[in-house]
C-alpha positions as CSV (number, residue, x, y, z in Angstrom):
1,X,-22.1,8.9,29.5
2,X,-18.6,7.2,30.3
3,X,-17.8,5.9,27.1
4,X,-13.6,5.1,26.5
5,X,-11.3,3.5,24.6
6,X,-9.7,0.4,26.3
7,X,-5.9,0.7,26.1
8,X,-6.6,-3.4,25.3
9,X,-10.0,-4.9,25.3
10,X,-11.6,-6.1,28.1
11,X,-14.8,-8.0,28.7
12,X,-18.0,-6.5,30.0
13,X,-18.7,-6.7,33.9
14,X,-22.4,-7.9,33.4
15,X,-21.3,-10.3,30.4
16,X,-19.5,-12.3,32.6
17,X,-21.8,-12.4,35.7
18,X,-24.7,-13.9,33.3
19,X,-22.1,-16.6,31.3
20,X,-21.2,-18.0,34.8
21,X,-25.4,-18.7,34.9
22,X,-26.1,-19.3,32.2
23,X,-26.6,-22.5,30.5
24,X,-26.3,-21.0,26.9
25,X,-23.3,-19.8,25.7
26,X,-23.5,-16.5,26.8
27,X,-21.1,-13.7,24.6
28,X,-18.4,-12.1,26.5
29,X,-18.9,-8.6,24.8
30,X,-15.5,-5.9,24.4
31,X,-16.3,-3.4,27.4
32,X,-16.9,0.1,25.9
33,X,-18.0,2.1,28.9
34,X,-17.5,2.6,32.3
35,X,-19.2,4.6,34.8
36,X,-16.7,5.0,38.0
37,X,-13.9,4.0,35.9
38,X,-13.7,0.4,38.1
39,X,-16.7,-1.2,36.5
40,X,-15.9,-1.6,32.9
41,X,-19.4,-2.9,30.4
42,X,-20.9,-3.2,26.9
43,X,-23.4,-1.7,25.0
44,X,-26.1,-4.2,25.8
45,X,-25.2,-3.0,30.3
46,X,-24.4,0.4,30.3
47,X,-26.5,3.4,30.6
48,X,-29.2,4.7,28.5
49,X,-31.7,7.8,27.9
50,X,-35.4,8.0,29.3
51,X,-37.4,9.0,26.5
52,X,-39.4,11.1,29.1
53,X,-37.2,13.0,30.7
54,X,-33.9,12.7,29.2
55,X,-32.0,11.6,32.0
56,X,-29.5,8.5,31.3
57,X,-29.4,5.8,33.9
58,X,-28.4,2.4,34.6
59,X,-29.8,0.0,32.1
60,X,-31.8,-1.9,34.4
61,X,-33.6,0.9,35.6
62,X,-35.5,1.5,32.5
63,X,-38.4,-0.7,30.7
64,X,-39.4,-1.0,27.0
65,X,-43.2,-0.3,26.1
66,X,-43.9,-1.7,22.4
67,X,-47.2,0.7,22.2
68,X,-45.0,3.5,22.4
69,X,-41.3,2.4,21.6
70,X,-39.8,4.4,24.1
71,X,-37.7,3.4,27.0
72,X,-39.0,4.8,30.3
73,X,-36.7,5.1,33.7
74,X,-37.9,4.2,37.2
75,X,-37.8,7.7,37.9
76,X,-41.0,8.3,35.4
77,X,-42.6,5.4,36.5
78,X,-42.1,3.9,40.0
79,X,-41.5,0.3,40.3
80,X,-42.6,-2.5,42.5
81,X,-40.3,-5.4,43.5
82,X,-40.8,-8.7,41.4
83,X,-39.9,-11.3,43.1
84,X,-37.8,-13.6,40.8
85,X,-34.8,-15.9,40.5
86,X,-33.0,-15.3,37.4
87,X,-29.0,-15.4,36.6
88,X,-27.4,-14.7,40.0
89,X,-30.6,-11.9,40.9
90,X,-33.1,-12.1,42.9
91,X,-36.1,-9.8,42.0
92,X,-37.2,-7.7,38.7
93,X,-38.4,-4.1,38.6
94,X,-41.9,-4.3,37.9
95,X,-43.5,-1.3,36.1
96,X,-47.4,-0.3,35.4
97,X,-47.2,1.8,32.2
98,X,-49.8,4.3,31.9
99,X,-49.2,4.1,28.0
100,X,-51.3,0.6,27.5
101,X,-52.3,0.0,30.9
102,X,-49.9,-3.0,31.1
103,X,-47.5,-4.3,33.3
104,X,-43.4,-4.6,31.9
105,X,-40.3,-5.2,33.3
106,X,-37.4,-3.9,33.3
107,X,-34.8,-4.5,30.5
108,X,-32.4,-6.6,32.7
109,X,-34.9,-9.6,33.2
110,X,-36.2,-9.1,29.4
111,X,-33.0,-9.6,28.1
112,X,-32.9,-13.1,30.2
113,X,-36.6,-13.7,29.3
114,X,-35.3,-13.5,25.9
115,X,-38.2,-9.9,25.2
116,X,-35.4,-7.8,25.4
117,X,-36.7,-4.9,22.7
118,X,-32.9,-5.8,20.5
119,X,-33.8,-9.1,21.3
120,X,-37.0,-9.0,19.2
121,X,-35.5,-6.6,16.9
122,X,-37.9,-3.5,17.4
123,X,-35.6,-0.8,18.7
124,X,-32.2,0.8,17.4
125,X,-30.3,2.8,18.5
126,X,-26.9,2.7,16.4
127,X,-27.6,6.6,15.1
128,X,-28.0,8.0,18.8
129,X,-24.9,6.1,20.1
130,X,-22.9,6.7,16.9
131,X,-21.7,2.7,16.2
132,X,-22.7,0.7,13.0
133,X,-23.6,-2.4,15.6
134,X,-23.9,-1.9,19.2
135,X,-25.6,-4.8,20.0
136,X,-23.0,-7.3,18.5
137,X,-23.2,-10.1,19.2
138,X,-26.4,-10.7,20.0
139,X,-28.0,-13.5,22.2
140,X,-31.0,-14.8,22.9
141,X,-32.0,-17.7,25.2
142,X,-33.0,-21.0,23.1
143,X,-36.9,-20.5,24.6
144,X,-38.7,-17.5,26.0
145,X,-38.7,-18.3,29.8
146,X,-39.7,-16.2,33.3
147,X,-37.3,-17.7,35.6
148,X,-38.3,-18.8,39.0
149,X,-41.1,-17.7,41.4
150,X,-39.9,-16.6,45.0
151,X,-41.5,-15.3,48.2
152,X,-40.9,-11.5,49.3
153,X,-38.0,-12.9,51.6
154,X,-36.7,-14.9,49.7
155,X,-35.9,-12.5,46.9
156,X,-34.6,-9.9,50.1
157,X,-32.3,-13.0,51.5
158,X,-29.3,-12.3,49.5
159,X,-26.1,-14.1,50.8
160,X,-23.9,-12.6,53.1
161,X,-21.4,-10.5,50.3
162,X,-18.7,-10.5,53.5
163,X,-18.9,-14.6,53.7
164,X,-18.1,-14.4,49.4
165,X,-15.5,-12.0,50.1
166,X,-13.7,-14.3,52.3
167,X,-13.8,-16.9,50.2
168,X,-12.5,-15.0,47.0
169,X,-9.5,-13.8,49.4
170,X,-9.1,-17.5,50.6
171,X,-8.5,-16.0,54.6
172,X,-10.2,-17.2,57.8
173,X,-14.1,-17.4,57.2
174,X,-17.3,-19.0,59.5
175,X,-16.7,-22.7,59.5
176,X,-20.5,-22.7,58.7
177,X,-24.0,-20.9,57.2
178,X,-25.8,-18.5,60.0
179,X,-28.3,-20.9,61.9
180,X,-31.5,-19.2,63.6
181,X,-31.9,-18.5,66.9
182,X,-34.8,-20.8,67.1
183,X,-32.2,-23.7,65.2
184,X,-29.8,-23.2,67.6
185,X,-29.4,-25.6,70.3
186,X,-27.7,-25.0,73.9
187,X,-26.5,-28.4,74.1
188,X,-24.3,-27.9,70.9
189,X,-22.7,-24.7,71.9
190,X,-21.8,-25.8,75.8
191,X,-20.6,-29.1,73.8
192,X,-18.1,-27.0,71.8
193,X,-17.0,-24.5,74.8
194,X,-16.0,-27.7,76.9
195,X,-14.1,-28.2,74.4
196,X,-12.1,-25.0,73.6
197,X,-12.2,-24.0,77.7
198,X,-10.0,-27.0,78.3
199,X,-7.6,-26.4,75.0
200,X,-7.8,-22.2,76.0
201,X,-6.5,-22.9,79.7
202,X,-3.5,-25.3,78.2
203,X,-2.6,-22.0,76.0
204,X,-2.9,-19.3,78.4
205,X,0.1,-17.4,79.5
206,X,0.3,-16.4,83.1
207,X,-0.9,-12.6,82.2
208,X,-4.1,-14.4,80.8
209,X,-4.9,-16.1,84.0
210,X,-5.1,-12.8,86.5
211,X,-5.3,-10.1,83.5
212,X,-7.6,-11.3,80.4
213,X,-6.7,-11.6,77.0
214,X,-5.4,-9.1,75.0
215,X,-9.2,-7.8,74.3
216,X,-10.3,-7.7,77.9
217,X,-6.6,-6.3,78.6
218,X,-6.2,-3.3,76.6
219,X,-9.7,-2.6,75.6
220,X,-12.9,-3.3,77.8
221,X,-11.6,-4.0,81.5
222,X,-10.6,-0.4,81.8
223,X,-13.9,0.5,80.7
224,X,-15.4,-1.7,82.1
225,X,-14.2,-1.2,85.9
226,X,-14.3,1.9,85.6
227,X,-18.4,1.5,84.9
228,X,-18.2,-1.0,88.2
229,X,-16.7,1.9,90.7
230,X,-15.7,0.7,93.9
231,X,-17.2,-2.8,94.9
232,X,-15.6,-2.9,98.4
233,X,-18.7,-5.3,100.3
234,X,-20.9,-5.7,97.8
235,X,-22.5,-9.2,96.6
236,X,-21.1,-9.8,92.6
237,X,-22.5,-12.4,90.3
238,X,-19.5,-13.1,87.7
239,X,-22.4,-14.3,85.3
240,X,-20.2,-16.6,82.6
241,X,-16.9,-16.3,84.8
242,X,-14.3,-18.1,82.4
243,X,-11.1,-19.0,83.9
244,X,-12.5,-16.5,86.9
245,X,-9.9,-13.7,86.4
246,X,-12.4,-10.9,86.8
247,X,-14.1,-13.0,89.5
248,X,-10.4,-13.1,91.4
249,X,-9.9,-9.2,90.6
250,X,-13.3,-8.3,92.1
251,X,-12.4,-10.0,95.6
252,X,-9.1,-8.8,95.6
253,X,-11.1,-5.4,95.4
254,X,-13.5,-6.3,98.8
255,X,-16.1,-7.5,96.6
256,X,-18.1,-11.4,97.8
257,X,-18.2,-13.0,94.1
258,X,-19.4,-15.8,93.2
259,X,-18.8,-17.1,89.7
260,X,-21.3,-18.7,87.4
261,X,-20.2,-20.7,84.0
262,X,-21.3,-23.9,82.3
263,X,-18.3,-25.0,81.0
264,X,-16.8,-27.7,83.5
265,X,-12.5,-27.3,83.4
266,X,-13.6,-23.7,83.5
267,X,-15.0,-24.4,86.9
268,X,-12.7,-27.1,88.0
269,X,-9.7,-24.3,87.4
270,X,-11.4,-21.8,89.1
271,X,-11.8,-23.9,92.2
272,X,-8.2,-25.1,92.0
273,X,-7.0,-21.2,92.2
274,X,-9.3,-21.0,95.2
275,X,-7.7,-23.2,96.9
276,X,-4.1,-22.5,95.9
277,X,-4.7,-18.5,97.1
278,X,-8.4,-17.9,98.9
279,X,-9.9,-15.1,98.2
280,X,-13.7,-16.0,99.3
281,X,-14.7,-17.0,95.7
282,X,-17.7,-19.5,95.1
283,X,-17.6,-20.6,91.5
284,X,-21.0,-22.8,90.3
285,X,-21.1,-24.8,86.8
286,X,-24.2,-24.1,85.9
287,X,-26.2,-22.3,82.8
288,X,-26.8,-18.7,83.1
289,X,-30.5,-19.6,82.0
290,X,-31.6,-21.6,84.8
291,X,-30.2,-19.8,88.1
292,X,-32.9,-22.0,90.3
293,X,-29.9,-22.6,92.9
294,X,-29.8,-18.9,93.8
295,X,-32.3,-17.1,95.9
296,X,-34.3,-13.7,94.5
297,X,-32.8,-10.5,94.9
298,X,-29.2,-11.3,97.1
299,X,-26.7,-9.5,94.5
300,X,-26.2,-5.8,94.2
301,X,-23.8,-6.3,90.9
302,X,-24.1,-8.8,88.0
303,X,-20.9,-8.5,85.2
304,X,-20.9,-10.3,82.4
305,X,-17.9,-10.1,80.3
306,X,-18.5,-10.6,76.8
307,X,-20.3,-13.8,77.4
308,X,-24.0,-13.0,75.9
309,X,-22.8,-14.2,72.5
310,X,-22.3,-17.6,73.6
311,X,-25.8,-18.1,75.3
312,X,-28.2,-19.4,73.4
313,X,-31.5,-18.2,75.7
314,X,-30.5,-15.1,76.5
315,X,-33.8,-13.8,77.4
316,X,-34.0,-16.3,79.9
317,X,-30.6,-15.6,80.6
318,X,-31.7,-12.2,81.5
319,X,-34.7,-13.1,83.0
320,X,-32.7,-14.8,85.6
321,X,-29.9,-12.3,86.3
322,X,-32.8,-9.5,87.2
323,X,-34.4,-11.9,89.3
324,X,-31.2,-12.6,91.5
325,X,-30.6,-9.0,91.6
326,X,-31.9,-6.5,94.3
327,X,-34.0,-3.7,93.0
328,X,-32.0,-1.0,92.0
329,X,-29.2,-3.1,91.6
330,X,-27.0,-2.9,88.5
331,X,-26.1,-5.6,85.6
332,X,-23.3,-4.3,83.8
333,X,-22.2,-6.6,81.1
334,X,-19.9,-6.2,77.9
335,X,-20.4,-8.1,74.7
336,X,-18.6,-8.4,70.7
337,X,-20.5,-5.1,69.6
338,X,-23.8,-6.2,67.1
339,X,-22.5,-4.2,64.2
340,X,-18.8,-3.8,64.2
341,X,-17.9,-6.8,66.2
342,X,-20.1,-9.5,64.9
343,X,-18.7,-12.8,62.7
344,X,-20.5,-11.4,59.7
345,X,-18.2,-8.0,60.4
346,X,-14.5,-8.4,57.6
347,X,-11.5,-5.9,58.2
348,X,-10.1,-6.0,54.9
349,X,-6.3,-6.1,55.1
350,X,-3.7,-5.7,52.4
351,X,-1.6,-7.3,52.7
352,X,-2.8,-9.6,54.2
353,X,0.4,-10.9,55.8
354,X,1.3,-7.2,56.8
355,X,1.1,-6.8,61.1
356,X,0.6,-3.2,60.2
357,X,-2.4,-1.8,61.2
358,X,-2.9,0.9,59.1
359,X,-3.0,-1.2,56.3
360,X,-6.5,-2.7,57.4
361,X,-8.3,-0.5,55.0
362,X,-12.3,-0.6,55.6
363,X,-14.7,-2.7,57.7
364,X,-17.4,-4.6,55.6
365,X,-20.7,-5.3,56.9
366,X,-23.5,-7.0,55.6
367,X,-26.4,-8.6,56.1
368,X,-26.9,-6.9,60.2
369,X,-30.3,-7.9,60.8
370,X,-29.9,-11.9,59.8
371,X,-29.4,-12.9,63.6
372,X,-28.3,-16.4,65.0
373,X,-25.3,-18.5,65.5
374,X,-22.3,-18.6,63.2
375,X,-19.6,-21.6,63.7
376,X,-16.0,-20.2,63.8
377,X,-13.1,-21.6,64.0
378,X,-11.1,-20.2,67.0
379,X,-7.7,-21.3,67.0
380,X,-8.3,-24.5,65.3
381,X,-11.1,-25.5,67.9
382,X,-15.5,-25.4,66.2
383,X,-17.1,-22.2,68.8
384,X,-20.4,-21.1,68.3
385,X,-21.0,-17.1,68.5
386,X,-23.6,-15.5,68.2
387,X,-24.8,-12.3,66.5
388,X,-28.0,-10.3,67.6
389,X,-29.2,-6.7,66.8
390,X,-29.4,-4.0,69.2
391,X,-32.8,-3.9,69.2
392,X,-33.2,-7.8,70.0
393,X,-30.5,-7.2,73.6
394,X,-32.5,-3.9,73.7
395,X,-36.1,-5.8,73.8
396,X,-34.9,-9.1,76.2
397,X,-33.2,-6.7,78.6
398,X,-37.1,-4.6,79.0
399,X,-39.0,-7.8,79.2
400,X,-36.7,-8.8,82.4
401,X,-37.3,-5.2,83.7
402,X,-33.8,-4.1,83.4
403,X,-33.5,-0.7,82.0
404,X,-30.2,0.5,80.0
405,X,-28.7,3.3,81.8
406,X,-25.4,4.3,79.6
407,X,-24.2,2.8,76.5
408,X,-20.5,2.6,76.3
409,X,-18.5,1.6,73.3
410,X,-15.0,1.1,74.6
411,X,-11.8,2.1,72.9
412,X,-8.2,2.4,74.4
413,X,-6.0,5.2,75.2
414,X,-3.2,7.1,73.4
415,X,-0.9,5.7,75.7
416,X,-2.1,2.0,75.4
417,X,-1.8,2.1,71.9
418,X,1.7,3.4,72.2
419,X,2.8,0.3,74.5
420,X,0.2,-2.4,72.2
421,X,1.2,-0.7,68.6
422,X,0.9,-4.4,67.1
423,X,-2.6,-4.9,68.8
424,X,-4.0,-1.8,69.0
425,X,-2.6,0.8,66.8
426,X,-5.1,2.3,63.7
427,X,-7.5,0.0,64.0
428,X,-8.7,-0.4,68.1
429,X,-9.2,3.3,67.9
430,X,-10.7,3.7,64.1
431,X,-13.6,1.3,65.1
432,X,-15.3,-0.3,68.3
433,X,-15.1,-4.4,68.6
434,X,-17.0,-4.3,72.1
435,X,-19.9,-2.8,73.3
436,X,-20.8,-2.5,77.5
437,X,-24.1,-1.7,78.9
438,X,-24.9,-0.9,82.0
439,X,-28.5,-2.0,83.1
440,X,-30.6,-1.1,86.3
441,X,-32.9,-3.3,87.6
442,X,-36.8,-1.6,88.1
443,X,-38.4,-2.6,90.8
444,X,-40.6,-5.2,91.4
445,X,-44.5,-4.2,90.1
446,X,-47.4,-6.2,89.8
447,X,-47.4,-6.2,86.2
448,X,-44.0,-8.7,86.8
């Protein structure tokens, strides 16, 4: 055991975390050990002996049977999951003792319940840890209580510890709470890119108009064409076109595009650069999930560049991009990657006002499988993105009968990163933002 002596006394990690919950006044005990020497905590939270095996663990890893008086670890006696609001947690350990065939829980939610064993005065162990009184001062809740029943996922639905970090750091954070995919309406989101497409075309530089932003720059278009080969003749669906750069690039290259987004001055711009310097492009406002205009089977390319997080049905979005296609033909299509590139994804930075790369230190990630839309706030303007897992693209893409063929996670070269240093350098190449897939279409079966 970890214990120290504080150069100057500090209080205990857990004491604090219950006096912000608790209505009592909670006591702020002097911190006298520490495990990791970060996490600094008082007798009451820091680690004990199994009187089984010996071993000392966390605290709340070990229950109290009266019968017996010993304290028994969750390594003797497996748990179960209680679940249980109390304090800022979520569930208890729940233990059967084989002692007296009764059910206890583990010290943590005792000690809120007010049955903590030095609670009730039945256990002491000032001769084993060598200090005339330990548990000073001691607490007890005013009644005995059992906090408040929740449902399995509830207790599992913790909050996002990213979104909290943000908010402690004070930096850019979702403007809102993750909303279900079956909250989330289509309406909303083209209502808020209609907005930013007309604020992101008065802002774009003339690089951005031909070449991307800096993302689609220096990171995925090389990839990415380099996945598309040549595309001399063939039919290309630019399936959420934008400002149509990729659209203009493609028919520049021989390619017959035509360019599909819902948002209407993307549309109206991409008509206007038609017409200012032909290059055979059609460009359509319409949704990517209703593609009733087009006939079955005329493309031998869809691309899609990183537009599947702003589309709300994207399994019928998929649906209708294999049906347009030929069989055989490919849909190659890059997105913000579901683990690293996600909303819910923090680089932390310090500091934070450094343009250093190096000095982004980690990448925090939690909560990867709680799906939906997330409003952000993009340059002052309210866009919805959306996060999905892998095995949610993975599962829509198979129902529509398009089969992943390669998997790649793009990253720039040595030589990009030399020209880009402020964009790219020790972070670009530390961890992927983007993910591209390219898909084949099956052909048609009877079971479709």
């Amino acid at each position: 055991m970890r214990f120290y002596e504080p150069a100057e006394s500090q209080p205990c990690y857990y004491c604090k975390k219950f006096k912000e919950n608790e209505e009592s006044d909670y006591p702020l005990r002097d911190a006298v050990f520490t495990y990791e020497k970060f996490v600094y905590r008082c007798s009451w939270h820091s680690q004990f002996a199994c009187s089984k095996c010996g071993k000392t663990s966390h605290f709340s890893w070990f229950y109290w049977c009266p019968e017996k008086k010993e304290l028994i670890c969750g390594d003797c006696s497996k748990p179960r999951l209680h679940p249980v609001k109390f304090w800022d947690r979520t569930y208890a350990y729940e233990f059967f003792c084989e002692s007296c065939n009764k059910i206890h829980y583990d010290i943590l939610y005792t000690e809120f319940c007010g049955e903590h064993p030095w609670q009730l005065g039945v256990y002491d162990l000032k001769t084993a840890l060598g200090d005339p009184d330990p548990w000073e001062p001691m607490w007890s809740p005013e009644k005995k209580r059992s906090g408040e029943p929740l449902s399995l996922e509830e207790s599992l639905k913790l909050e996002n510890r990213v979104f909290e970090l943000r908010r402690d750091l004070n930096v850019f954070e979702p403007i809102g709470s993750i909303v279900s995919q079956s909250e989330l309406k289509p309406s909303k989101t083209q209502d808020a890119w209609e907005e930013f497409s007309a604020h992101w075309l008065t802002i774009a530089d003339s690089d951005s108009e031909d070449e991307g932003d800096p993302n689609r720059r220096f990171v995925i278009d090389p990839t990415l064409m380099k996945l598309l080969g040549p595309v001399d003749g063939l039919k290309i669906l630019d399936a959420g076109c934008g400002n149509g750069y990729l659209s203009r690039k493609l028919a520049s290259l021989g390619a017959i595009v035509t360019g599909v987004d819902f948002t209407e001055p993307f549309i109206e711009y991409c008509n206007m650069r038609e017409v200012e310097s032909p290059l055979g492009c059609t460009f359509i406002q319409a949704s990517l999930d209703d593609l009733s205009f087009l006939n079955d089977g005329i493309f031998d390319l869809v691309v899609s560049n990183v537009v599947m997080a702003d589309v709300v049905n994207y399994q019928q979005a998929f649906l209708e991009i294999s049906r347009v296609l030929r069989n055989d033909g490919r849909f190659i299509w890059s997105n913000t990657h579901p683990v690293f590139g996600g909303a819910r994804a923090f680089d932390i930075k310090l500091p934070r006002d450094s343009h250093r790369q190096e000095e982004r230190y980690l990448k925090l990630i939690d909560r990867y499988f709680d799906s939906g839309g997330i409003l952000i706030n993009w340059d002052g303007h309210e866009v919805w993105q959306i996060d999905r897992t892998l095995e949610e693209y993975s599962k829509a893409l198979k129902e529509a009968g398009l089969v992943i063929s390669e998997i790649v996670e793009p990253r720039p070269t040595p030589e990009m990163i030399q020209e880009n240093p402020r964009f790219l350098a020790f972070d670009a190449d530390r961890w992927t933002h983007f993910i591209i897939f390219e898909c084949l279409k099956r052909k048609s079966d009877s079971s479709r």
